[in-house]
FITIKE-299282 format. One line per 5 residues: number of its first residue (from 1); their letters; for each residue x, y, z of N, C-alpha, C. Coordinates in nm, 4 decimals. Each point is the difference from the previous one (the first is absolute). Layout:
<pts>
NUM) a) X,Y,Z,X,Y,Z,X,Y,Z  ...
</pts>
This chain:
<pts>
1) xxxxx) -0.9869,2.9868,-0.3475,0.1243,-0.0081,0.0758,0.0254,-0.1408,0.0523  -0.0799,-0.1102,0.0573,0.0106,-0.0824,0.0520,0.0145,-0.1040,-0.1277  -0.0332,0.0003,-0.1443,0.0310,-0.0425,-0.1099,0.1206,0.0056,-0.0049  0.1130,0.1534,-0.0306,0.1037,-0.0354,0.0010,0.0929,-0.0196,0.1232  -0.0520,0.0175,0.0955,0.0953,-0.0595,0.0761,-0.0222,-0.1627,0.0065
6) xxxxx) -0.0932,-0.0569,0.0000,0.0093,-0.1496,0.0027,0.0796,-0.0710,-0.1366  -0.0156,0.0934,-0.0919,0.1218,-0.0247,-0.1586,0.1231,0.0211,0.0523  0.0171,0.1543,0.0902,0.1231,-0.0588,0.0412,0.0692,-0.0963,0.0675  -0.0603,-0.0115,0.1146,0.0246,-0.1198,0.0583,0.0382,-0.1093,-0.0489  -0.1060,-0.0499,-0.0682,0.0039,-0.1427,-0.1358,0.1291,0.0293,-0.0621
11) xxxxx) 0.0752,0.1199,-0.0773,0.0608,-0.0157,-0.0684,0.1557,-0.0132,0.1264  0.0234,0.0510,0.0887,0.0614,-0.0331,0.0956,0.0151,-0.1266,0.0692  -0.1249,-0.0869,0.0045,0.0247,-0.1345,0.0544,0.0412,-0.0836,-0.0960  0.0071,0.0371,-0.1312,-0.0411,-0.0476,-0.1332,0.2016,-0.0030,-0.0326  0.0452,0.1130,0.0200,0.1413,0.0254,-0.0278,0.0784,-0.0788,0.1623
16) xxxxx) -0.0657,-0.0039,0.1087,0.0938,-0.0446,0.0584,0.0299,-0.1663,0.0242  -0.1223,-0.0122,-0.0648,-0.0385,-0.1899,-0.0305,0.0806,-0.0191,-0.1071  0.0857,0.0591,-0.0699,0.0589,-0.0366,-0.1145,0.1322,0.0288,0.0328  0.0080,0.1233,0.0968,0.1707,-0.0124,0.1009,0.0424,-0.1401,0.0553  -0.0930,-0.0010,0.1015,0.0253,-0.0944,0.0679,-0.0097,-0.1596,-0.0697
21) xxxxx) -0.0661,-0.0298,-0.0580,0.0023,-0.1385,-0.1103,0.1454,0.0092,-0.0403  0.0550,0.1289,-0.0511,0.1406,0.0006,-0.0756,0.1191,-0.0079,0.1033  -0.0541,0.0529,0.1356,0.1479,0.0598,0.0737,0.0069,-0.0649,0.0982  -0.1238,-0.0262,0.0789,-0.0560,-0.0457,0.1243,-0.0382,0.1019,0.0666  0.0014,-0.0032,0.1421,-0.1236,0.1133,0.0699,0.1559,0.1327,0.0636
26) xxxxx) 0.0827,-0.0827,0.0128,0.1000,0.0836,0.0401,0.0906,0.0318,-0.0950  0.0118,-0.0123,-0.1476,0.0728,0.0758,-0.1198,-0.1133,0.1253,-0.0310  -0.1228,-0.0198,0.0181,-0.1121,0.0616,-0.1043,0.0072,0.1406,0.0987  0.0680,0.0497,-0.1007,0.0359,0.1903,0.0539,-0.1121,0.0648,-0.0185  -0.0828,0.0578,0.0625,-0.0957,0.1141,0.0224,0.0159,0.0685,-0.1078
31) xxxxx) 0.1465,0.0791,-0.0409,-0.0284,0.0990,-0.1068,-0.0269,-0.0675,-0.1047  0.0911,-0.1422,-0.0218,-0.0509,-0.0459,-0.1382,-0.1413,-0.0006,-0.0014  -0.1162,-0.0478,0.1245,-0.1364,0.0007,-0.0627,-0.0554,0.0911,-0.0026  0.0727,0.1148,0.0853,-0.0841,0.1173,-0.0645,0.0495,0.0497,-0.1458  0.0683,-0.0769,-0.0808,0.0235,0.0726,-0.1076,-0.0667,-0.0998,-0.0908
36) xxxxx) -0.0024,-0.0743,0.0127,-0.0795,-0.1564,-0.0212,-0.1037,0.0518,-0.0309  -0.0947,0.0226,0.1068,-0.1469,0.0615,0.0390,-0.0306,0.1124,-0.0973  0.1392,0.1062,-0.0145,-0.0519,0.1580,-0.0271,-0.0555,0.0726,0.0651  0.0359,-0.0456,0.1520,-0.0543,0.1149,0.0901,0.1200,0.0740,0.0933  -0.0120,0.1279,0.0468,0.0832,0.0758,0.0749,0.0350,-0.0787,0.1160
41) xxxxx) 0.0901,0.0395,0.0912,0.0206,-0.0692,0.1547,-0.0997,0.0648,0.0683  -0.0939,0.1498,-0.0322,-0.1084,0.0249,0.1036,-0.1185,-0.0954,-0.0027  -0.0058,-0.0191,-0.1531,-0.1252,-0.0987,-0.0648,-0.0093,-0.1349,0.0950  0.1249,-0.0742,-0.0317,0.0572,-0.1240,0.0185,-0.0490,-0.0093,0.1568  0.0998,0.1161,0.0916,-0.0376,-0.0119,0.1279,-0.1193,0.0342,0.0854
46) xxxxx) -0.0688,0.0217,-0.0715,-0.1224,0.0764,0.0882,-0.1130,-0.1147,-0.0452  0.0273,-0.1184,-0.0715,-0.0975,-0.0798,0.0332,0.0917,-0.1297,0.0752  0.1510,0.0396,-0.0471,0.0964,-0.1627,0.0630,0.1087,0.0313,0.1057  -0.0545,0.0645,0.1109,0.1392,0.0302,0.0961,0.1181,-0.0604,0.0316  -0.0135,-0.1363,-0.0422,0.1353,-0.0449,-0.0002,0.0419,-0.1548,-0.0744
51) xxxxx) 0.0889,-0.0519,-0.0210,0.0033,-0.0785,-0.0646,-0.1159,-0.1260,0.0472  0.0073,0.0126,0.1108,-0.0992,-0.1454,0.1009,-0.1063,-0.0019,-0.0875  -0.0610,0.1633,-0.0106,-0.1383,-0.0181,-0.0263,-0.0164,-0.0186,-0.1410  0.0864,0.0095,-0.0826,-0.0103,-0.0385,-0.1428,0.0420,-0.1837,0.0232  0.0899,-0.0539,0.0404,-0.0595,-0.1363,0.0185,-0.1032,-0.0334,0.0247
56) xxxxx) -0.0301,0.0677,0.1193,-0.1845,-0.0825,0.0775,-0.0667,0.0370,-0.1272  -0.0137,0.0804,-0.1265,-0.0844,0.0523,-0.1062,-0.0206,-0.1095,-0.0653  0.1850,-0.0809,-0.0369,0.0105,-0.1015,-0.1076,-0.0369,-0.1176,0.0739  0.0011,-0.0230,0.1149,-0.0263,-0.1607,0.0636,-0.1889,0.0451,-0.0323  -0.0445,0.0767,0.0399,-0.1407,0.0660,-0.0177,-0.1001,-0.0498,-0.1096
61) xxxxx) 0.1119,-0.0160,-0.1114,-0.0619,-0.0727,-0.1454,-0.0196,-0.1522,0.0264  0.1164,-0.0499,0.0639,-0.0331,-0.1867,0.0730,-0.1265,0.0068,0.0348  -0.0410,0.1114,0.0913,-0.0987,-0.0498,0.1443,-0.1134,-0.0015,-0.0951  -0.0212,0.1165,-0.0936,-0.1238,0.0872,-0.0843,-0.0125,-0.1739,-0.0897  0.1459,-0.0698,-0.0395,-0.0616,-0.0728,-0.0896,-0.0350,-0.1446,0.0645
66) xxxxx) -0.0032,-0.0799,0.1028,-0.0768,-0.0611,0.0914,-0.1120,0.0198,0.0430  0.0024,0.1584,0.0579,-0.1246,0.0046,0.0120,-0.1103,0.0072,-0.0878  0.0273,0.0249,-0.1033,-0.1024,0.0171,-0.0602,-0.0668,-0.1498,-0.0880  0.1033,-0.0871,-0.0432,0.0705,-0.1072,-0.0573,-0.1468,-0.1370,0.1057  0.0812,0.0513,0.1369,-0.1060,-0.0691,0.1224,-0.1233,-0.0236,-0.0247
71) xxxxx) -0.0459,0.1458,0.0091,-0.1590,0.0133,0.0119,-0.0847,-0.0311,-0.1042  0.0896,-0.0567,-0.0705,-0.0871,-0.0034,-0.1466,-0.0638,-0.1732,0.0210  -0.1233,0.0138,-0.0179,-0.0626,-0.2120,0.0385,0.0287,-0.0259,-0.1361  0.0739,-0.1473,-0.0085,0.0219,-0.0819,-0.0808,-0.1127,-0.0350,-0.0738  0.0218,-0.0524,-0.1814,-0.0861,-0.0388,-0.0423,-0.0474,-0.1674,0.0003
76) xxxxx) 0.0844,-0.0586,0.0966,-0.0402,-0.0855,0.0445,0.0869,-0.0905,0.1199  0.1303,-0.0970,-0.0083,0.0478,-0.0244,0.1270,0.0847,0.0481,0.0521  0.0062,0.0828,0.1288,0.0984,0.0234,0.0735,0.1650,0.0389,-0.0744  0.0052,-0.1277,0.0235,0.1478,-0.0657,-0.0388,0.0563,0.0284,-0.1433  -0.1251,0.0132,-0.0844,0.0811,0.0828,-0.1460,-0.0156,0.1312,0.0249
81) xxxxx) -0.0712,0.0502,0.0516,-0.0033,0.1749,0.0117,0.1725,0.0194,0.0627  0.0129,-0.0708,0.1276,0.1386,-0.0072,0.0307,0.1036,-0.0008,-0.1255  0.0172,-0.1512,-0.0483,0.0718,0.0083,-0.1397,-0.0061,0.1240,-0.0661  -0.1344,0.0677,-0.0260,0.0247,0.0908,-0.0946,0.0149,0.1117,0.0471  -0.0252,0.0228,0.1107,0.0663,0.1497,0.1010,0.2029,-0.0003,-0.0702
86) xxxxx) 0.0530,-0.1515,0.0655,0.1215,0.0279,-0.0546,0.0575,-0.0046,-0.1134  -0.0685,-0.0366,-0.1042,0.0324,0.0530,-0.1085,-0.0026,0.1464,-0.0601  -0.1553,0.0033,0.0333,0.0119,0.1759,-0.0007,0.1182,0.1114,0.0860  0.0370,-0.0234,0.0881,0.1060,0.0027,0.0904,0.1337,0.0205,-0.0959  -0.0254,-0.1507,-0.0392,0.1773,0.0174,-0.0737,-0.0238,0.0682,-0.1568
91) xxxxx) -0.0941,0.0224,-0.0401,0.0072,0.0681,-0.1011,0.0137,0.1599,0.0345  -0.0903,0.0770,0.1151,0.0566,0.1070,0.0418,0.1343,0.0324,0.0479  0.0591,-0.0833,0.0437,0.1587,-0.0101,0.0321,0.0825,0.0713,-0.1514  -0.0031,-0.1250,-0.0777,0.0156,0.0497,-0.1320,-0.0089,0.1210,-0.0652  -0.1034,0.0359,0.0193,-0.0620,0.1192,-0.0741,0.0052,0.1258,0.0844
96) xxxxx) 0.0011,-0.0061,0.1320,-0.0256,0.1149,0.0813,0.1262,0.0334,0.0364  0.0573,0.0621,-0.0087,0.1492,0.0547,0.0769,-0.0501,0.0440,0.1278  -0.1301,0.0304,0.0688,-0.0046,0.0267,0.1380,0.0151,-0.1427,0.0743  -0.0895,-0.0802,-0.0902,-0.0396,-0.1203,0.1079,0.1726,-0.0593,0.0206  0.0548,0.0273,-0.1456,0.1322,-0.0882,0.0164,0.0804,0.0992,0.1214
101) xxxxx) 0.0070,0.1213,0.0070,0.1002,0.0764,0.1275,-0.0641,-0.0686,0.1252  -0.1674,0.0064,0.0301,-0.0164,-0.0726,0.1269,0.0459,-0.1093,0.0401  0.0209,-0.1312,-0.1115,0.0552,-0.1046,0.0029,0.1487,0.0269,0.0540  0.0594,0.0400,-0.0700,0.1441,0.0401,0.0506,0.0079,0.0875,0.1351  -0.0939,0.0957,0.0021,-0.0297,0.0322,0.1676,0.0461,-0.1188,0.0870
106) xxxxx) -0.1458,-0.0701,-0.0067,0.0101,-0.0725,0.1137,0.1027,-0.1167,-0.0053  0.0596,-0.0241,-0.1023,0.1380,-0.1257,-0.0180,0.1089,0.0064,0.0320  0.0906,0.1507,-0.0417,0.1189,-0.0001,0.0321,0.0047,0.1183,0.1042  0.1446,-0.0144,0.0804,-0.0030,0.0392,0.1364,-0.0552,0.1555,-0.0052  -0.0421,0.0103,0.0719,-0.0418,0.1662,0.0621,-0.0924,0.0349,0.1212
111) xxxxx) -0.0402,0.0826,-0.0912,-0.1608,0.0340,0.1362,-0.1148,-0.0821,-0.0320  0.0033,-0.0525,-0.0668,-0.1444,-0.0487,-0.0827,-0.0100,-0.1766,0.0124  0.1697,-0.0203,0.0338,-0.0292,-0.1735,0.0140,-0.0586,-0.0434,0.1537  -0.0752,0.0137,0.0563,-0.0828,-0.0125,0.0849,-0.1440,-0.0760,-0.0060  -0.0547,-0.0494,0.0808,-0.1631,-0.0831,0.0446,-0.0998,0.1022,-0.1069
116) xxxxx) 0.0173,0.1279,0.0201,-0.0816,0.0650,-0.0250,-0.0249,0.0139,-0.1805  0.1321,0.0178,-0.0502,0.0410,0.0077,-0.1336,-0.1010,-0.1276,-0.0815  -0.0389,-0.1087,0.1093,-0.0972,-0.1371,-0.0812,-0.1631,0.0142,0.0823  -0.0417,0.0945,-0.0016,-0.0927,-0.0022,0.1243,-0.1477,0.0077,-0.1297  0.0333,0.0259,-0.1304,-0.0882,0.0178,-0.1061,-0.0264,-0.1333,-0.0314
121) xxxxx) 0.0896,-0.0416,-0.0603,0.0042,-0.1561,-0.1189,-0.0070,-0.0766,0.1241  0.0442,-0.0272,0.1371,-0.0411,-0.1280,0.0769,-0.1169,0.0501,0.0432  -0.0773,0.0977,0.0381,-0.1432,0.0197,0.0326,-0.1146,-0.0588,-0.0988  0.0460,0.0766,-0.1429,-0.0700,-0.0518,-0.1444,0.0139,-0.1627,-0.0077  0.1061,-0.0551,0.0154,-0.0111,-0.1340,-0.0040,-0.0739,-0.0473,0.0963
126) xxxxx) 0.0592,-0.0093,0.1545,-0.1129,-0.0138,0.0748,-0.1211,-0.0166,-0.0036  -0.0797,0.1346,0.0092,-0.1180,-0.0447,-0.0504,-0.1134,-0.0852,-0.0904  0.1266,0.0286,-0.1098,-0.0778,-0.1141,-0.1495,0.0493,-0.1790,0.0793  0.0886,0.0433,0.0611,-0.0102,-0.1733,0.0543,-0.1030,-0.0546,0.1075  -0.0527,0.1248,0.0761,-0.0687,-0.0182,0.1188,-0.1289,0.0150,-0.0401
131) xxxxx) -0.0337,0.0459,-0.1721,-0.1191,-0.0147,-0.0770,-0.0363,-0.1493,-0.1033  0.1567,-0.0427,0.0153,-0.0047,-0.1238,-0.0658,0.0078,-0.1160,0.0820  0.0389,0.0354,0.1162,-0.0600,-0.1123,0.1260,-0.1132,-0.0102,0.0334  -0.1019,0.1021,-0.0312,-0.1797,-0.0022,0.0382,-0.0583,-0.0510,-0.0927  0.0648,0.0079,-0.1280,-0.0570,-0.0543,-0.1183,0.0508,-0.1446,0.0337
136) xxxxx) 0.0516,-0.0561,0.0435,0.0390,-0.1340,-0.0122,0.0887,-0.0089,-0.1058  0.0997,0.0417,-0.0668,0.1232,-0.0126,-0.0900,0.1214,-0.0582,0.0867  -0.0015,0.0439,0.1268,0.1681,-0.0308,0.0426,-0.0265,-0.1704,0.0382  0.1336,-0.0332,0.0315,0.0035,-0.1364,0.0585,-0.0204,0.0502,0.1525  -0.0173,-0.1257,0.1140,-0.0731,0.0242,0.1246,0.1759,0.0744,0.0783
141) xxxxx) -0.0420,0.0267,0.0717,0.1420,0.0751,0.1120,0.0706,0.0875,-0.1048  -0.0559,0.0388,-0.1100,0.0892,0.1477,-0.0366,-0.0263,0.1099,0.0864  0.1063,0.0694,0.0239,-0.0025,0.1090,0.0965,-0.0024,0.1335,-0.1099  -0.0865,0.1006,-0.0250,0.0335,0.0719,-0.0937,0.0789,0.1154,-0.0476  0.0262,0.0688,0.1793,0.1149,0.0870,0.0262,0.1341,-0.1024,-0.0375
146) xxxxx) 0.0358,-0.1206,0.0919,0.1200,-0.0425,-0.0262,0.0274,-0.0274,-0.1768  -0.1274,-0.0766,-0.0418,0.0062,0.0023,-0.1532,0.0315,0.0806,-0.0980  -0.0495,0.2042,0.0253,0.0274,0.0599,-0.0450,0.1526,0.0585,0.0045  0.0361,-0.0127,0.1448,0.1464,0.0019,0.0101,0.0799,-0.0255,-0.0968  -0.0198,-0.1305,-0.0162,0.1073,-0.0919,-0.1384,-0.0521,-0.0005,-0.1322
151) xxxxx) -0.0906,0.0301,0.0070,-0.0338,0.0126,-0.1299,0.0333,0.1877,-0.0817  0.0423,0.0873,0.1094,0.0210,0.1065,-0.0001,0.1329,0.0067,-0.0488  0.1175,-0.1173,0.1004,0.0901,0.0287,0.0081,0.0698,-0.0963,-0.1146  -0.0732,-0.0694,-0.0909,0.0276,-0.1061,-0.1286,-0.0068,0.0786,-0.0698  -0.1462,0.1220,-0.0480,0.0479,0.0592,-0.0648,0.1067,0.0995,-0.0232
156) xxxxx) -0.0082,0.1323,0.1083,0.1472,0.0759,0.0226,0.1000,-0.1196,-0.0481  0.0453,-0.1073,0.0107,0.1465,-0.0890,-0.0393,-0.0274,0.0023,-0.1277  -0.1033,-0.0426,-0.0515,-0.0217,-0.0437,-0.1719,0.0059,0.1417,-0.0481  -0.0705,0.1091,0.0593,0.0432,0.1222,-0.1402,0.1346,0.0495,0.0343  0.0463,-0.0706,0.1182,0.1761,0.1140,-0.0090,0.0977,-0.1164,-0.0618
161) xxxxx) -0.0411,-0.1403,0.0155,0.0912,-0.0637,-0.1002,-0.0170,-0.0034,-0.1407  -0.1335,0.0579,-0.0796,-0.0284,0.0448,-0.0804,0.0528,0.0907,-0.0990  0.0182,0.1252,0.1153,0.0233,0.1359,-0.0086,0.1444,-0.0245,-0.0442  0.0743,-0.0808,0.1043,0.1764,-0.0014,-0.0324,0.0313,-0.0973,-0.1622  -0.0575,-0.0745,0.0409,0.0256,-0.1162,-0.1262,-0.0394,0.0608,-0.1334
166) xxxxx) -0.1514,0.0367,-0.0173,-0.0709,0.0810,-0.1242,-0.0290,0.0656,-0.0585  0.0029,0.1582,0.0956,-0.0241,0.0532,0.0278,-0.1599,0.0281,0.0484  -0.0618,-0.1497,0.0503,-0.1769,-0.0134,-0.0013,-0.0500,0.0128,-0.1183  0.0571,-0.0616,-0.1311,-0.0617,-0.0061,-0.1545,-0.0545,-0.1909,0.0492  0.0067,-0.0210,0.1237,-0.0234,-0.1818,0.0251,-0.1480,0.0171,0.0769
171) xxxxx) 0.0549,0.1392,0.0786,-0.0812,-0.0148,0.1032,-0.1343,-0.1002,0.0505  -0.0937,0.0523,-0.1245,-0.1136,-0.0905,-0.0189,0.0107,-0.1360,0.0336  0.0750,-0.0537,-0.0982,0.0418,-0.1699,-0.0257,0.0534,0.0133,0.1717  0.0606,0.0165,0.0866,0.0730,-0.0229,0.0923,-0.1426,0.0282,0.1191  -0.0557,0.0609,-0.0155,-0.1519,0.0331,0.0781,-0.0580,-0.1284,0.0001
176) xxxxx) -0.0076,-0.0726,-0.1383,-0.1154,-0.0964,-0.0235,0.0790,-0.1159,0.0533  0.1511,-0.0184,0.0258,0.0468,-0.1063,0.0287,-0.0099,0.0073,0.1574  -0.0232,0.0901,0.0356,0.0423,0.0335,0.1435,-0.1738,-0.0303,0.0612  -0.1082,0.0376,-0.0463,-0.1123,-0.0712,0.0137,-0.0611,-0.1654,-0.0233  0.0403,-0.0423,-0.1161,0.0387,-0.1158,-0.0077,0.0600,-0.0715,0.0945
181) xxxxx) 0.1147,0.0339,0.1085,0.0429,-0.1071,0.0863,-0.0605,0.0579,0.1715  -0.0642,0.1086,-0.0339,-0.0663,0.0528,0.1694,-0.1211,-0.0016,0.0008  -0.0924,-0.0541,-0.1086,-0.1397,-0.0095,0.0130,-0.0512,-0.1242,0.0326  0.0965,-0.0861,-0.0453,-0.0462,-0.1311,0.0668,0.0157,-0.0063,0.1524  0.0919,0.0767,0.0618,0.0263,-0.0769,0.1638,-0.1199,0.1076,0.0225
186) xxxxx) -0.0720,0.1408,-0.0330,-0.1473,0.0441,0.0662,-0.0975,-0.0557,-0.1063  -0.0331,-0.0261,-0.0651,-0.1343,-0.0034,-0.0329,-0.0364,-0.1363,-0.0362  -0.1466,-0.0372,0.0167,-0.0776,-0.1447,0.0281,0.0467,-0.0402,-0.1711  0.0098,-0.1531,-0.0301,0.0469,0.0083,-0.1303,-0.1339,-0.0084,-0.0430  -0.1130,0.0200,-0.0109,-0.1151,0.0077,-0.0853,0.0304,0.1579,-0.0364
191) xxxxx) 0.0296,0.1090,0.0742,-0.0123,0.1411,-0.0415,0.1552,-0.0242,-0.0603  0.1273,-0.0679,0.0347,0.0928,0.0091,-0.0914,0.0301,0.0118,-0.1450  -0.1224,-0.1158,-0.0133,-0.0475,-0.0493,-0.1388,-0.0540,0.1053,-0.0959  -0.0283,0.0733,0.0711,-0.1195,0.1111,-0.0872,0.0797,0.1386,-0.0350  0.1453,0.0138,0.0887,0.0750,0.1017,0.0191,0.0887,0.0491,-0.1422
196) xxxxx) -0.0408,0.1200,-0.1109,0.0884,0.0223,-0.0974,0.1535,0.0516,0.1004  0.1094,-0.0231,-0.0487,0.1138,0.0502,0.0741,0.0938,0.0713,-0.1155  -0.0843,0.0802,-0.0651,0.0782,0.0430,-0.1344,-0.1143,0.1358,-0.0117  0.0770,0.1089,-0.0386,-0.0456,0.1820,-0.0176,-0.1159,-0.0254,-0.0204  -0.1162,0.0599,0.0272,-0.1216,0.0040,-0.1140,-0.0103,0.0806,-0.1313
201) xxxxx) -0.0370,-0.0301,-0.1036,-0.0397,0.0421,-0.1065,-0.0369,0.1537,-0.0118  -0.1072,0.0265,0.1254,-0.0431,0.1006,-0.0166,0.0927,0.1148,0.1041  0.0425,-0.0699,0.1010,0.0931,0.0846,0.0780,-0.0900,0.0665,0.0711  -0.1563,-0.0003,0.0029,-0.0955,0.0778,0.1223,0.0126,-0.0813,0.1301  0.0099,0.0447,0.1091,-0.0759,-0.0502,0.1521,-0.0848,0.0468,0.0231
206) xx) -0.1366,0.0601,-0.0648,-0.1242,0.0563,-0.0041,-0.1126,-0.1008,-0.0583  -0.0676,-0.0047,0.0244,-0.1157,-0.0772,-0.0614,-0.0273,0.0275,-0.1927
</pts>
């Protein structure tokens, strides 16, 4: 039982991440995802009482993919695990219709454009900067909360001018340019030097 109800679920967060990517958070009609889904309105409601809580489901996939993204130790400095956190990032954008509805969550007006809506990706950054200040990577007086701030809020600009212009078929290229001109004002130029600013090959953040 707890098998299919967690399938259902999935297939419910799964259909309303693909509403909302298409409609936004306030077009994406309930019945369409329950028909989306293939589940009844008892089904639907007895794990999602109301629309709120099927957002908090889809912002849910952001937090799940930071956190996990975080905890993972680099295979070697700081500062590229960073790089390659956001690449991996913008390739789930791409590919995930949840991650892309959270994005649009927290961007355009609603309930979701709020402090809280960035409380994943500026924490995740955070830290890898406040792990790359112990390592000795940053330049001296980087602050790593204020750092993550803008570096949070460069990217959100680069994938929504992306998004309008390309539909994010640039994305990447626009990631690597956008690292390219913000890695020099944090990091010491000996670790600059060493920094790939282009996808990896293998696309792991695992050892």
């Amino acid at each position: 039982m707890q098998d299919r109800a967690a399938a259902t679920i999935q297939r419910i967060v799964q259909a309303a991440g693909e509403m909302i990517d298409r409609d936004g958070y306030a077009g994406a009609s309930t019945l369409e995802i329950q028909k989306l889904a293939r589940v009844s309105p008892g089904g639907f409601y007895h794990h999602f009482p109301n629309k709120k809580a099927l957002g908090d489901a889809v912002l849910a996939r952001q937090t799940t993919f930071f956190s996990e993204v975080a905890a993972k130790p680099p295979p070697g400095l700081w500062l590229q695990f960073l790089v390659d956190v956001s690449f991996a990032y913008s390739e789930g954008i791409r590919k995930d219709p949840v991650l892309r509805a959270a994005v649009r969550l927290s961007t355009e007006p609603g309930p979701y454009q709020q402090a809280e809506s960035y409380e994943a990706p500026l924490g995740a950054v955070s830290r890898l900067l406040e792990a790359a200040g112990q390592a000795g990577e940053l330049r001296a007086g980087i602050p790593p909360a204020r750092a993550a701030q803008t570096l949070v809020g460069c990217f959100t600009g680069v994938q929504t001018v992306s998004f309008i212009v390309t539909d994010r078929q640039d994305l990447e290229e626009q990631v690597s340019l956008m690292w390219a001109m913000c890695l020099p004002g944090i990091a010491r130029p000996d670790v600059l030097a060493l920094l790939r600013l282009s996808p990896p090959e293998d696309r792991a953040l695992s050892r």
